[in-house]
C-alpha positions as CSV (number, residue, x, y, z in Angstrom):
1,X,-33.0,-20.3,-10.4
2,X,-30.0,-18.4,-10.7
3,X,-26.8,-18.0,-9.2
4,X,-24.1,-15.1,-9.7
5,X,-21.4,-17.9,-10.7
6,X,-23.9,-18.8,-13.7
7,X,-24.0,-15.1,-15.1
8,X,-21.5,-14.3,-18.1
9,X,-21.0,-10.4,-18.9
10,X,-22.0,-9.9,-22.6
11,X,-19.1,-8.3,-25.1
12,X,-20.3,-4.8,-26.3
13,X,-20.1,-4.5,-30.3
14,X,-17.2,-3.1,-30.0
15,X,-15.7,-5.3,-27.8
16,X,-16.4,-8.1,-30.5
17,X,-14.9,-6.0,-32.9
18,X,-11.9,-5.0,-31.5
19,X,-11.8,-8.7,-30.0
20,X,-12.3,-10.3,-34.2
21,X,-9.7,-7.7,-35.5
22,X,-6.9,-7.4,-33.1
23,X,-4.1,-5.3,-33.7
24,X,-1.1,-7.1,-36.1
25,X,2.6,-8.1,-35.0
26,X,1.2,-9.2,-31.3
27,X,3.1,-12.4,-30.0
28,X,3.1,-14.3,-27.0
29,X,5.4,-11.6,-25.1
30,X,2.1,-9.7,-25.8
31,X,0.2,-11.9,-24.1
32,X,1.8,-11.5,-21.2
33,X,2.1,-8.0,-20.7
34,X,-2.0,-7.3,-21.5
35,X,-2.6,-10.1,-18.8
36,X,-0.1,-8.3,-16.6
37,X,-2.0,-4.9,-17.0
38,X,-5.3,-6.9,-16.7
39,X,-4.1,-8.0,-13.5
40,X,-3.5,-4.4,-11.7
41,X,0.1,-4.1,-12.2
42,X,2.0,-1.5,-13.3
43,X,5.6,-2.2,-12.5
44,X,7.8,-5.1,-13.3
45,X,11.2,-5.7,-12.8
46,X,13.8,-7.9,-13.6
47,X,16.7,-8.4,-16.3
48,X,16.5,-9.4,-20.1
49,X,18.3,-12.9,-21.2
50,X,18.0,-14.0,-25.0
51,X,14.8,-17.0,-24.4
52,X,13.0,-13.7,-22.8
53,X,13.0,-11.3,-25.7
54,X,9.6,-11.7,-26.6
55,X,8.1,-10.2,-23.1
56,X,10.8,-7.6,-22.8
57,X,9.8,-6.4,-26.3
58,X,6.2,-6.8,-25.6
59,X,6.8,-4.2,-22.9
60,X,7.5,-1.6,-25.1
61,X,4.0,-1.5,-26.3
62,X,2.2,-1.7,-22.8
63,X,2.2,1.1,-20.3
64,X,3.8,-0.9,-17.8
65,X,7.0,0.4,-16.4
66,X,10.2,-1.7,-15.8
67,X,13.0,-1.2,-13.6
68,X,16.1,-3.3,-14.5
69,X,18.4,-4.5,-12.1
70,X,22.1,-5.7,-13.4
71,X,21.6,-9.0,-11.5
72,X,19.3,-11.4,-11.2
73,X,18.9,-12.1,-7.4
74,X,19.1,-8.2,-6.9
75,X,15.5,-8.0,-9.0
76,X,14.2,-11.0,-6.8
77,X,14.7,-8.9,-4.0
78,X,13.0,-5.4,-5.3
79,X,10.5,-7.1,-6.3
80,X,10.2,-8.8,-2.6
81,X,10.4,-5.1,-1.2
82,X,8.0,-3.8,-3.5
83,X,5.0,-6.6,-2.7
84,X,5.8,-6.5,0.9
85,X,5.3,-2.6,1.3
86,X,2.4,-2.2,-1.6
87,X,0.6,-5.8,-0.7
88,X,0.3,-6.1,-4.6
89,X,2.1,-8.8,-6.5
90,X,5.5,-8.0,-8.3
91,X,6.3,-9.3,-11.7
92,X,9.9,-10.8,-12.5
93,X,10.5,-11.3,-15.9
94,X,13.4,-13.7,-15.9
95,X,15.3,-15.7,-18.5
96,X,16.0,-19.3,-19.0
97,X,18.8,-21.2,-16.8
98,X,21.4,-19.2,-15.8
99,X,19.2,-16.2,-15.0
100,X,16.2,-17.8,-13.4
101,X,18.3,-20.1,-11.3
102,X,20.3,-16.7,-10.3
103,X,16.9,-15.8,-8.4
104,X,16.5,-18.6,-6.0
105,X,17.9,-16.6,-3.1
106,X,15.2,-14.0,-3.3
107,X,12.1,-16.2,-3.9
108,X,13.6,-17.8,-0.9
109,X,14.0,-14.6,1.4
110,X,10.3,-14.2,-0.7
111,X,8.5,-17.4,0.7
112,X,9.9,-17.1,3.6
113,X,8.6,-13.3,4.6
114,X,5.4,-14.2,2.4
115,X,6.2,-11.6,-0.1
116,X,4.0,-11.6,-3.2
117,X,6.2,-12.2,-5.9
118,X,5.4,-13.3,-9.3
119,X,8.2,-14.9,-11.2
120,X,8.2,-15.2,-15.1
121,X,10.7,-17.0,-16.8
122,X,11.3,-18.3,-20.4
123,X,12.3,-21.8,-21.1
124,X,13.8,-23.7,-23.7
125,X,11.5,-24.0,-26.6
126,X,8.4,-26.7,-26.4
127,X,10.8,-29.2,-28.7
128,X,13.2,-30.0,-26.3
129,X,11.3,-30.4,-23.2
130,X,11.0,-33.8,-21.6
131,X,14.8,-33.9,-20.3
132,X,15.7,-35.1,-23.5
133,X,19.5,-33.5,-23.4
134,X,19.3,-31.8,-27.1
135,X,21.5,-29.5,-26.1
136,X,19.5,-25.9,-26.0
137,X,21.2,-22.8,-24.8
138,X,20.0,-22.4,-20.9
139,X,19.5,-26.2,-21.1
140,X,17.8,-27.8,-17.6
141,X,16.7,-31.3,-17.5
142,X,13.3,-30.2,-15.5
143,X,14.1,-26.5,-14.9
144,X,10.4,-26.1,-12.4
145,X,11.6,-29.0,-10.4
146,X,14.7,-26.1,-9.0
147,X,11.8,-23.9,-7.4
148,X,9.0,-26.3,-6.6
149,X,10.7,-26.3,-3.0
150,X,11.3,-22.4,-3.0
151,X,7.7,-21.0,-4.3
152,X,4.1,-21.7,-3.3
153,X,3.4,-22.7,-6.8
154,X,4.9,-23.7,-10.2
155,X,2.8,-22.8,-13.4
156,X,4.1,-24.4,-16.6
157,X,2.7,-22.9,-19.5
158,X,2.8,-24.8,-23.3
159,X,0.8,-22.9,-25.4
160,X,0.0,-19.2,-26.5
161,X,-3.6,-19.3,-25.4
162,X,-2.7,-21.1,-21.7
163,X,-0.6,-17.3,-20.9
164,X,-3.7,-15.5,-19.4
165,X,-4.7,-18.4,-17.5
166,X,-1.6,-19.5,-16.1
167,X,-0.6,-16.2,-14.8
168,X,-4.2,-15.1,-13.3
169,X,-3.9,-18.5,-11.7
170,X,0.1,-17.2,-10.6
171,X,-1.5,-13.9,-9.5
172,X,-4.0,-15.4,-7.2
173,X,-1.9,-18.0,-5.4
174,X,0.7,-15.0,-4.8
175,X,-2.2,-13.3,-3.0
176,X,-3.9,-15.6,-1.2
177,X,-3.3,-16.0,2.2
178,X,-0.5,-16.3,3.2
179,X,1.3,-14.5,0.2
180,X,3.9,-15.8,-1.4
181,X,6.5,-16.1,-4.4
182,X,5.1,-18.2,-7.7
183,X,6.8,-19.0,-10.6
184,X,5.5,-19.3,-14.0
185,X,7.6,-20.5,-17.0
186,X,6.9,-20.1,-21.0
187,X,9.2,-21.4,-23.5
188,X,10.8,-19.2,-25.5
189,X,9.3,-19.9,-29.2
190,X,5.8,-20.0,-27.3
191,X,6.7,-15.8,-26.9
192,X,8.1,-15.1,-29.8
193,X,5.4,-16.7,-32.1
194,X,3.0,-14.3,-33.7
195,X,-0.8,-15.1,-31.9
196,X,-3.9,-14.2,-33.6
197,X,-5.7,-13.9,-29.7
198,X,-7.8,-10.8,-28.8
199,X,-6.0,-8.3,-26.4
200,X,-6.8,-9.2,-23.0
201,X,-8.9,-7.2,-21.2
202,X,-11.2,-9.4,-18.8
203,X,-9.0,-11.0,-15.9
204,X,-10.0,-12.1,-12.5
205,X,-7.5,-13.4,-10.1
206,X,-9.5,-12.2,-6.8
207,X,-7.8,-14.2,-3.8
208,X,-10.3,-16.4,-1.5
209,X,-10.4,-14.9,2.0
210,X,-8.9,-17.6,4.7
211,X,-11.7,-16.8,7.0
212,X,-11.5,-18.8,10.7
213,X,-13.8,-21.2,11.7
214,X,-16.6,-20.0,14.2
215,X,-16.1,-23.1,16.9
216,X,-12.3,-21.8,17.3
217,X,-12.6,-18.9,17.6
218,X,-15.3,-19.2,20.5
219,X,-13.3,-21.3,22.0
220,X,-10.2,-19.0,21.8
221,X,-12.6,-16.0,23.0
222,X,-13.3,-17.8,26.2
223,X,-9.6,-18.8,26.9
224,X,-8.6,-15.3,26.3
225,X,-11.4,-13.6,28.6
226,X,-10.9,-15.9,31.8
227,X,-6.9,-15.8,31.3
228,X,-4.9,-14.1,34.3
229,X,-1.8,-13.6,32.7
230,X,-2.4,-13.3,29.0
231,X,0.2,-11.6,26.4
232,X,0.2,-11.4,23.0
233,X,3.2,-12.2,20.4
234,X,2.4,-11.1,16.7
235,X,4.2,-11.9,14.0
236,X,4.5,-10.8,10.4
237,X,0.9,-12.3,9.8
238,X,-0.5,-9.3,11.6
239,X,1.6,-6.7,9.6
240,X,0.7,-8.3,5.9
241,X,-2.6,-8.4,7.1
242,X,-2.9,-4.9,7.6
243,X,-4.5,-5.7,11.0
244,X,-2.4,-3.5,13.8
245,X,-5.1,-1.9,14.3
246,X,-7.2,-4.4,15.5
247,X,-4.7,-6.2,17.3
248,X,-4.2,-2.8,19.2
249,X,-8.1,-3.0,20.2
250,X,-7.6,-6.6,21.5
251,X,-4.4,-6.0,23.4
252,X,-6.3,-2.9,25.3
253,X,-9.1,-4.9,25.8
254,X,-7.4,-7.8,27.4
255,X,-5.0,-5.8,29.0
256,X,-2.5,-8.5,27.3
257,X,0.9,-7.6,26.9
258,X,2.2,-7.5,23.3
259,X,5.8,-8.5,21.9
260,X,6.1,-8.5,18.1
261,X,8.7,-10.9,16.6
262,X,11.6,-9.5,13.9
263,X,9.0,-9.8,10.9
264,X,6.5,-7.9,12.5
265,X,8.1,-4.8,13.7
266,X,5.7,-2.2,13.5
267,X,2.4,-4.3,14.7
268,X,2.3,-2.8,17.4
269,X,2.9,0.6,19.0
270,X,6.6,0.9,20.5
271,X,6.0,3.0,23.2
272,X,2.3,1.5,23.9
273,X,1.9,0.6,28.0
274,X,1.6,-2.6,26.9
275,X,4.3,-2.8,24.4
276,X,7.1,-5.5,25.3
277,X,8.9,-4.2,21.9
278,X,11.0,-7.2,20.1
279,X,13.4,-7.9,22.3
280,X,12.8,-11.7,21.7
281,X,16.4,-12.9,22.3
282,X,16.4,-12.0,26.2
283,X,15.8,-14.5,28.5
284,X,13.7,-12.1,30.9
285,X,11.3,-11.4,28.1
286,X,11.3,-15.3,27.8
287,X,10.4,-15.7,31.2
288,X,7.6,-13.0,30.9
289,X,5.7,-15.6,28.0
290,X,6.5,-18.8,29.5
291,X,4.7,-17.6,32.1
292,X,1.4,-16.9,30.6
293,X,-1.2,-18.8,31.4
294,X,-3.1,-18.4,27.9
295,X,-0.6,-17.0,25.3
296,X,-1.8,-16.1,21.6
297,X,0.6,-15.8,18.8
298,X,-0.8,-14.1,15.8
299,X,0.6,-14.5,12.6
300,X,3.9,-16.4,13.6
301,X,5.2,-20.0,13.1
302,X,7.2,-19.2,16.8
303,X,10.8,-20.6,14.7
304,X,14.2,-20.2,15.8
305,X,14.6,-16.3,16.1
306,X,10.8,-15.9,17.5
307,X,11.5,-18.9,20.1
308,X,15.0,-17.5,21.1
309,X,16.6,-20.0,19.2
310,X,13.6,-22.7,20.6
311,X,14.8,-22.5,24.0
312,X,11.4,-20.8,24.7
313,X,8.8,-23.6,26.6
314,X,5.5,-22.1,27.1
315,X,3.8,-23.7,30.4
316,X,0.4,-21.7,29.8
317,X,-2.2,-22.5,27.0
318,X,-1.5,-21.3,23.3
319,X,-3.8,-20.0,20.7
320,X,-2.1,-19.7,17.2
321,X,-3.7,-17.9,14.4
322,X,-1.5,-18.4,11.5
323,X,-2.4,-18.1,7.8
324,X,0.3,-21.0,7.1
325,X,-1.3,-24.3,7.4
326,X,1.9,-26.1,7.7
327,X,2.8,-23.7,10.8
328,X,-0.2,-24.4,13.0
329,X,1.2,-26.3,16.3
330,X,4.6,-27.1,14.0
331,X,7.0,-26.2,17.0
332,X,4.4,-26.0,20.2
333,X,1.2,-27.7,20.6
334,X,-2.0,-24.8,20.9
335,X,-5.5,-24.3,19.5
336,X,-4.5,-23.9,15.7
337,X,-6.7,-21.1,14.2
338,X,-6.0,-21.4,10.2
339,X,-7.3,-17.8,9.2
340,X,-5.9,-14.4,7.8
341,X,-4.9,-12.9,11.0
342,X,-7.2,-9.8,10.3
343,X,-10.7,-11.8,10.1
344,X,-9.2,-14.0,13.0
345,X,-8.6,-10.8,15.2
346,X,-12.0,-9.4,14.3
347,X,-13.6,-12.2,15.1
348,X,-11.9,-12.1,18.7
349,X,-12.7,-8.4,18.7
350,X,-16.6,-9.3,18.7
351,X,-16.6,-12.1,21.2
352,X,-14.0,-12.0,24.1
353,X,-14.7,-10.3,27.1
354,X,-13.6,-7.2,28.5
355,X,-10.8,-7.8,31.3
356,X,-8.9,-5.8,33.1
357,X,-5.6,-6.2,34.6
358,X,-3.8,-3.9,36.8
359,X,0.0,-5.5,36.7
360,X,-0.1,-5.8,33.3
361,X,1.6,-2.5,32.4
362,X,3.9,-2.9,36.2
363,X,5.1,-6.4,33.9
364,X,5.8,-4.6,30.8
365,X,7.7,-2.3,32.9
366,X,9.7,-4.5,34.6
367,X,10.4,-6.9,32.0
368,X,11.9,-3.7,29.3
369,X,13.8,-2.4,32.9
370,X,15.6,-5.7,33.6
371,X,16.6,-5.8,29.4
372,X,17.9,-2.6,29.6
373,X,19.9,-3.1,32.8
374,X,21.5,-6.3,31.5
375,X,22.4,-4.2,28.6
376,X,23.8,-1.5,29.7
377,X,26.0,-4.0,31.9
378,X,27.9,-5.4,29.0
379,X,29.7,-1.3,27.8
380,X,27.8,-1.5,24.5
381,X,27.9,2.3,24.3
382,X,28.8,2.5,20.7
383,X,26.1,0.5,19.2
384,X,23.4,1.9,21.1
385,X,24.7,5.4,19.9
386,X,25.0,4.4,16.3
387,X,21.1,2.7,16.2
388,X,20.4,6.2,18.3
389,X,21.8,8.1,15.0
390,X,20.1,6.4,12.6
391,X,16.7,6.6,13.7
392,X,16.7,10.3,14.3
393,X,18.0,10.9,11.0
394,X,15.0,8.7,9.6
395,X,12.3,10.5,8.7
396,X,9.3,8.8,10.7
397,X,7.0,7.6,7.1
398,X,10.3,6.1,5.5
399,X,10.7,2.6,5.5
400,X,13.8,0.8,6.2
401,X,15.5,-2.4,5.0
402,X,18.0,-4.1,6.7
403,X,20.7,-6.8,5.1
404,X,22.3,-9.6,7.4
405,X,24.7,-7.6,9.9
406,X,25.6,-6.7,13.0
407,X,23.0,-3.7,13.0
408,X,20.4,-4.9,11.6
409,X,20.3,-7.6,14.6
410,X,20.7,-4.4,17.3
411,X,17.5,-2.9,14.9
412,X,15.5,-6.3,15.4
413,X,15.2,-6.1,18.9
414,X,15.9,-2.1,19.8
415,X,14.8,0.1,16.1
416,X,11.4,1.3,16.5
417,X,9.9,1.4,13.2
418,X,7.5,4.3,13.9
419,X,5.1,2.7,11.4
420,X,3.7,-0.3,10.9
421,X,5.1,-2.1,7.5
422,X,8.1,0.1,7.4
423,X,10.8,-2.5,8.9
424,X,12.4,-4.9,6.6
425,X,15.3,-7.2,6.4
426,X,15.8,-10.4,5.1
427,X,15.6,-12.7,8.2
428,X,13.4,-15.2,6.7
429,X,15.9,-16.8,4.8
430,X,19.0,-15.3,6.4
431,X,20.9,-14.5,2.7
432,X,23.2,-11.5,2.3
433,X,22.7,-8.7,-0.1
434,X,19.0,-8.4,0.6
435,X,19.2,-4.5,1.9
436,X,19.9,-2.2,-1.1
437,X,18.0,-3.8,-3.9
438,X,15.1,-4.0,-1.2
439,X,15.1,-0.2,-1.0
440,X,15.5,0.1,-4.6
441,X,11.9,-1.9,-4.9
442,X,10.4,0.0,-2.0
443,X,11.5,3.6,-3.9
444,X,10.0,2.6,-6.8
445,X,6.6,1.7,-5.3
446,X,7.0,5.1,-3.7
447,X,9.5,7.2,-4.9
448,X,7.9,10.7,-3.0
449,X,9.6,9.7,0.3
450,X,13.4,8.7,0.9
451,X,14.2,5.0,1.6
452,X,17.2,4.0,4.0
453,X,19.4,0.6,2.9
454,X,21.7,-0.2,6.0
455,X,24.4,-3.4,5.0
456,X,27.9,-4.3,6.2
457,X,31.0,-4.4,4.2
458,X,30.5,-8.0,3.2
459,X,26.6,-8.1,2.0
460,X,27.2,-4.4,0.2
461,X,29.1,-6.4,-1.9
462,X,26.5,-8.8,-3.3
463,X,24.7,-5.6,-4.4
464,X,27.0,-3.1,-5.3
465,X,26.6,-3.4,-9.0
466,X,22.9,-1.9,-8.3
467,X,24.5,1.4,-7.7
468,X,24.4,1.6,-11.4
469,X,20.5,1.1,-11.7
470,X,19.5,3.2,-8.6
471,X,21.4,6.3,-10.8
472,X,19.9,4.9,-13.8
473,X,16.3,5.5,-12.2
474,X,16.9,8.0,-10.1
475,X,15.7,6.1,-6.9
476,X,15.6,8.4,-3.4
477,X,17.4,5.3,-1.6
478,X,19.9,6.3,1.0
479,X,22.7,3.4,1.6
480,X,24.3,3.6,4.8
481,X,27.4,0.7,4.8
482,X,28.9,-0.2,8.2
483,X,32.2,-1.3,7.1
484,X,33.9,-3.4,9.8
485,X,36.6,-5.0,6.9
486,X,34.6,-8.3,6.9
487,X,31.9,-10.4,7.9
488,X,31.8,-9.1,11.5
489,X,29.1,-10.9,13.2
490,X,30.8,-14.5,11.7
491,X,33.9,-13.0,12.9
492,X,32.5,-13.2,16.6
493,X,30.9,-16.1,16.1
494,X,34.4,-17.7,15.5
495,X,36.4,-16.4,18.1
496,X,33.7,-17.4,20.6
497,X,33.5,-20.7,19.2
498,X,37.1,-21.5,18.3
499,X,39.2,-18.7,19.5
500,X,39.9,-17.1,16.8
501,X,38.5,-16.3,13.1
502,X,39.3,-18.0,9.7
503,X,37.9,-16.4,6.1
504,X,35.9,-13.7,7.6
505,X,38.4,-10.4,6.6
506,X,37.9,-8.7,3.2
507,X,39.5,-6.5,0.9
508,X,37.2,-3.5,0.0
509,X,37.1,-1.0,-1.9
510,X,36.2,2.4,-1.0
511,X,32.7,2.7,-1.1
512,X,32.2,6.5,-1.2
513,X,34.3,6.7,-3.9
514,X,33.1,3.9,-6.1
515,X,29.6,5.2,-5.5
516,X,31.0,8.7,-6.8
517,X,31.9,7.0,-10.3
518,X,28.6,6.0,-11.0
519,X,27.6,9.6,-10.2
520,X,25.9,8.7,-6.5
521,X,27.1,11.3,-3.8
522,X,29.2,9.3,-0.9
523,X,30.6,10.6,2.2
524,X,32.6,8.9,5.1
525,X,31.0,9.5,8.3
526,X,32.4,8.7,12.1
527,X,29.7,7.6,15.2
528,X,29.4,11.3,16.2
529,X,28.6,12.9,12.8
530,X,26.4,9.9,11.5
531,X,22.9,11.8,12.4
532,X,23.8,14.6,10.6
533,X,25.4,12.8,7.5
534,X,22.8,10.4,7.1
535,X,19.9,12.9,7.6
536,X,21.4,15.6,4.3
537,X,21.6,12.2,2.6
538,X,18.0,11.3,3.1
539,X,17.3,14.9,2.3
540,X,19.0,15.0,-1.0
541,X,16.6,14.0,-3.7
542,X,18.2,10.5,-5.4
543,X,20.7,8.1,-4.8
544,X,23.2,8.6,-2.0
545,X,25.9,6.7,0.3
546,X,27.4,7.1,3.9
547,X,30.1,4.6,4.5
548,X,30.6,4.5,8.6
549,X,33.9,2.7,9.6
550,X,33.0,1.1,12.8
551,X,33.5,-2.6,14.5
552,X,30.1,-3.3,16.5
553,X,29.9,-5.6,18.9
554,X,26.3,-8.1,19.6
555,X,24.8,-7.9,23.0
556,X,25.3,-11.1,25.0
557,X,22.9,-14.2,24.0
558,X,20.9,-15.7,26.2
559,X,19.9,-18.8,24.8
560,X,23.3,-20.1,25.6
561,X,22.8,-20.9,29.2
C-alpha cells in the first residue's frame, strides 16, 4: 500500500547535474537567500551590521529585492505592515547584538497583531557560543533567550546544511494559525564560509490548517440559532483570515448585531444595518453585549481595549473562536472554539439556523444614536472635523496606518476603513513610532496605490530618520503629523490624574522643512485646508508630508465610572 507521504519526486538529469556541480564562491549567505526565494518571497527588509555580511552579499546574486531602513525597529515594523496587508511572511535580515536587540519593539507590536514576520539574525561565530564571555563584537550571553518571550518561535541554526531547514521550519510557524513573528539566528562564520551544497530549489513550508472540531461547532450552531439576542464581536482573527465575507453571511443570517474591535476594522461593513462600528470604549455599546443572551467573539482575546478596559461582564452565553490557544476563555469563561476563524465561520455557515429578528437593526440604531449624542455633548467639534478631512481625502483602496496618538484613538472607534485589511496601527503592543515605517512596508508590497502614515509630534520622532529611505525608494507614502508640541494624549492623562503635566512638551523641529532636505515635499496645513492638502499629497506620486498644528482633545471615557 501506499501513501502520498511515502512518495519522493525523482531529480531530472539535470537536476542531478546542476545539483553535483553547483556554481563556485556560494556561502552560507547563499543559503539563505535560495531558501528565501524557495520559500515565495521576494522582498526583504532590514539593515546590514558587520556578523550579517554574508546574507546581505548573498543578496546581490538572488532576485530578491531589499528595502533598507536606517534603523532597526523601523524595518521590524515594514516588515509587520508588509505581512499584515500581503498575508505572506516578511524577512528581516538583522545583525548580531546591538541591531537584533534594536528590533524587539516591532516583533512585539508583530506578535501581538499576529503579523507574519520572519526575523534573521547573525550571531557571534559557533566558537564562542555557550555564554562563555570571550569577548566577541555584539557579544550576548544567550542572545535567543531576549526574544523567546517576544516571538512564536526561536530557530538556532549551527551549521551550513541546518539553513534550509531551519528557516522552512521559521516560514511555517510564521504562517500557521495564528501568524506570528519568528526568529532565526546563524552565526556569523557559519555565512561567511564557502558551502559546497546544491542551490536550493525544493522547499515546503505549507502551514497546517487549524480546522475546528465538529462537536463544537454543533454545539455553538444550536446556541446561535435558538439565541434571542445574539451579536457578534470580531476581532483581528476574522480580518487575517480573510473571512469578512463569511462573517457577513452569518451576521445576516442571524440577524446578529456586529461590533468589530480596533484590530479588526474593516471585518465588517461600516454602514451595514447591522453594523455597531468599533465604538468599543462607550458604555452604551457595552450595555448592548452584556446583554446578549448568546454572544460570539471571532477572532478576539476580548483584552483591555476590546473589553473597555475589562469593565465589560457579559451575563449571556459566549462562544469564542480564536486561533490563539492561550486566548480561549483567558479573560471570560465561553465555549472555546480553537480554529482559524474562516473554517470556524464556514462551519457555522452550514449548520445554524436561519432566524430572524426584527429589533435587531431598531438596537443598532439606537445604540450608534445614544454614542453620537453623548458625543456631540462634550464640544468635540474640531476632532470630528479633522478625522472628517482625512478620510475624504483617502482614496477608498488605500490603506492606513496609525502610530500611538490622539487621532489614531478618534480613528479606532469613528474611521471607517472602507476596506477590509486596510486599517492599521500598532495597538497590540501600544509602542510609538509604528505609523511611517508601517506605510513604508505597505507601499512596497504595493507601491501602485498611495499609503497614508498619520503620527503625533512625539512618535514622528522615532521614525523621522526613515524620510531618508522612503526618498531613497521612492515610496507613495503620505505622512500626515499632528503636531500638538508633545505627547498630547499623556499630557491629558496627567492633568486629569494629577492636575497638571510633567515631561510631556517637546522641542521640534519643523517637519515640512526637514522633510524638504531630504528632497520629500512638506506643507503646513490648518483644520479647514487639511482635505485639500492631504488629498494633492496622496495624489503626487512619492514621498510627501503635511504637518497639521492642532491640540486634540479625547472623547470622555467611560470605563471610569
Amino acid at each position: 500500500m501506499t501513501h502520498d507521504h511515502d512518495l519522493v519526486l525523482r531529480p531530472t538529469e539535470a537536476q542531478t547535474a546542476s545539483a553535483l556541480n553547483p556554481p563556485p564562491g556560494r556561502n552560507g549567505g547563499d543559503l539563505v537567500v535560495e531558501t528565501l526565494s524557495g520559500l515565495g518571497a521576494t522582498t526583504v527588509f532590514g539593515l546590514p551590521g558587520q556578523h550579517a555580511l554574508g546574507m546581505f552579499d548573498a543578496l546581490r546574486r538572488s532576485a530578491l529585492r531589499y528595502v533598507g531602513l536606517r534603523v532597526e525597529n523601523n524595518a521590524g515594523f515594514a516588515a509587520d505592515a508588509y505581512g499584515r496587508v500581503t498575508g505572506e511572511a516578511a524577512p528581516l535580515l538583522l545583525s548580531t547584538g546591538p541591531g537584533a536587540l534594536t528590533s524587539l519593539a516591532a516583533l512585539q507590536e508583530a506578535r501581538a497583531a499576529s503579523a507574519p514576520v520572519v526575523a534573521i539574525s547573525s550571531q557571534i561565530p559557533v566558537a564562542g557560543l555557550g555564554g562563555g564571555r570571550h569577548g566577541y563584537l555584539h557579544e550576548l550571553p544567550d542572545q535567543a533567550a531576549s526574544f523567546r518571550g517576544v516571538v512564536k518561535s526561536v530557530h538556532q541554526v549551527r551549521t551550513a546544511s541546518q539553513i534550509p531547514s531551519a528557516l522552512a521550519e521559521a516560514w511555517r510557524s510564521a504562517l500557521t494559525a495564528p501568524h506570528g513573528p519568528v526568529w532565526v539566528e546563524i552565526p556569523q562564520d557559519v555565512l561567511l564560509a564557502e558551502t559546497s551544497l546544491p542551490v536550493v530549489t525544493g522547499v515546503d513550508a505549507t502551514p497546517e490548517d487549524l480546522v475546528p472540531r465538529v462537536e463544537l461547532t454543533a454545539v455553538a450552531a444550536a446556541l446561535l440559532s435558538a439565541a434571542e439576542r445574539p451579536a457578534v464581536i470580531a476581532g483581528g482573527g476574522v480580518v487575517r483570515a480573510d473571512a469578512s465575507g463569511k462573517l457577513l453571511a452569518l451576521a445576516e443570517k442571524l440577524d446578529a448585531p456586529v461590533v468589530t474591535t480596533f484590530g479588526g476594522k474593516g471585518a465588517f461593513p461600516w454602514d451595514h444595518d447591522l453594523s455597531l462600528q468599533s465604538w468599543l470604549e462607550d458604555r452604551h455599546m457595552t450595555d448592548l453585549l452584556e446583554d446578549a443572551d448568546v454572544l460570539l467573539v471571532v477572532g478576539s482575546g476580548l483584552g483591555e481595549l476590546s473589553s473597555n478596559y475589562h469593565t465589560f461582564k457579559p451575563r449571556g452565553r459566549v462562544i469564542q473562536i480564536e486561533a490563539d490557544l492561550g486566548k480561549l476563555e483567558s479573560n471570560h469563561p465561553a465555549l472555546g472554539i480553537h480554529a482559524d476563524a474562516r473554517l470556524a465561520l464556514q462551519a457555522l455557515l452550514e449548520t445554524v439556523e436561519e432566524r430572524k429578528d426584527d429589533t435587531a437593526r431598531d438596537r443598532v440604531r439606537v445604540t450608534l444614536e445614544k454614542i453620537a449624542a453623548r458625543i456631540t455633548a462634550q464640544d468635540l467639534t474640531l476632532e470630528q472635523k479633522v478625522l472628517a478631512s482625512v478620510r475624504a481625502a483617502l482614496p477608498d483602496t488605500s490603506p492606513s496606518f496609525w502610530d500611538m496618538t490622539i487621532l489614531a484613538y478618534w480613528a479606532w472607534s469613528a474611521f471607517d476603513p472602507r476596506a477590509t485589511n486596510a486599517m492599521h496601527s500598532a495597538q497590540g503592543a501600544g509602542g510609538l513610532g509604528y505609523g511611517f515605517p508601517a506605510a513604508l512596508g505597505a507601499a512596497a508590497a504595493d507601491p501602485s496605490r498611495p499609503v497614508l502614515a498619520v503620527s503625533g509630534d512625539g512618535g514622528a520622532l522615532y521614525s523621522i530618520a526613515e524620510l531618508a529611505t522612503a526618498r531613497q525608494y521612492d515610496l507613495p507614502v503620505t505622512w500626515l503629523i499632528v503636531d500638538d508640541g508633545g505627547y498630547g494624549i499623556l499630557r491629558e492623562y496627567m492633568t486629569d490624574a494629577f492636575g497638571e503635566a510633567t515631561a510631556t512638551e517637546l522641542t521640534r523641529p519643523d517637519y515640512a522643512a526637514l522633510a524638504q532636505s531630504f528632497g520629500v515635499p512638506g506643507v503646513h496645513t490648518t483644520p479647514e485646508t487639511l482635505e485639500t492638502d492631504l488629498r494633492a499629497a496622496l495624489t503626487t506620486p512619492g514621498p510627501s508630508v503635511v504637518v497639521l498644528p492642532a491640540v486634540l482633545r479625547m472623547f470622555a471615557a467611560t470605563h471610569l465610572g
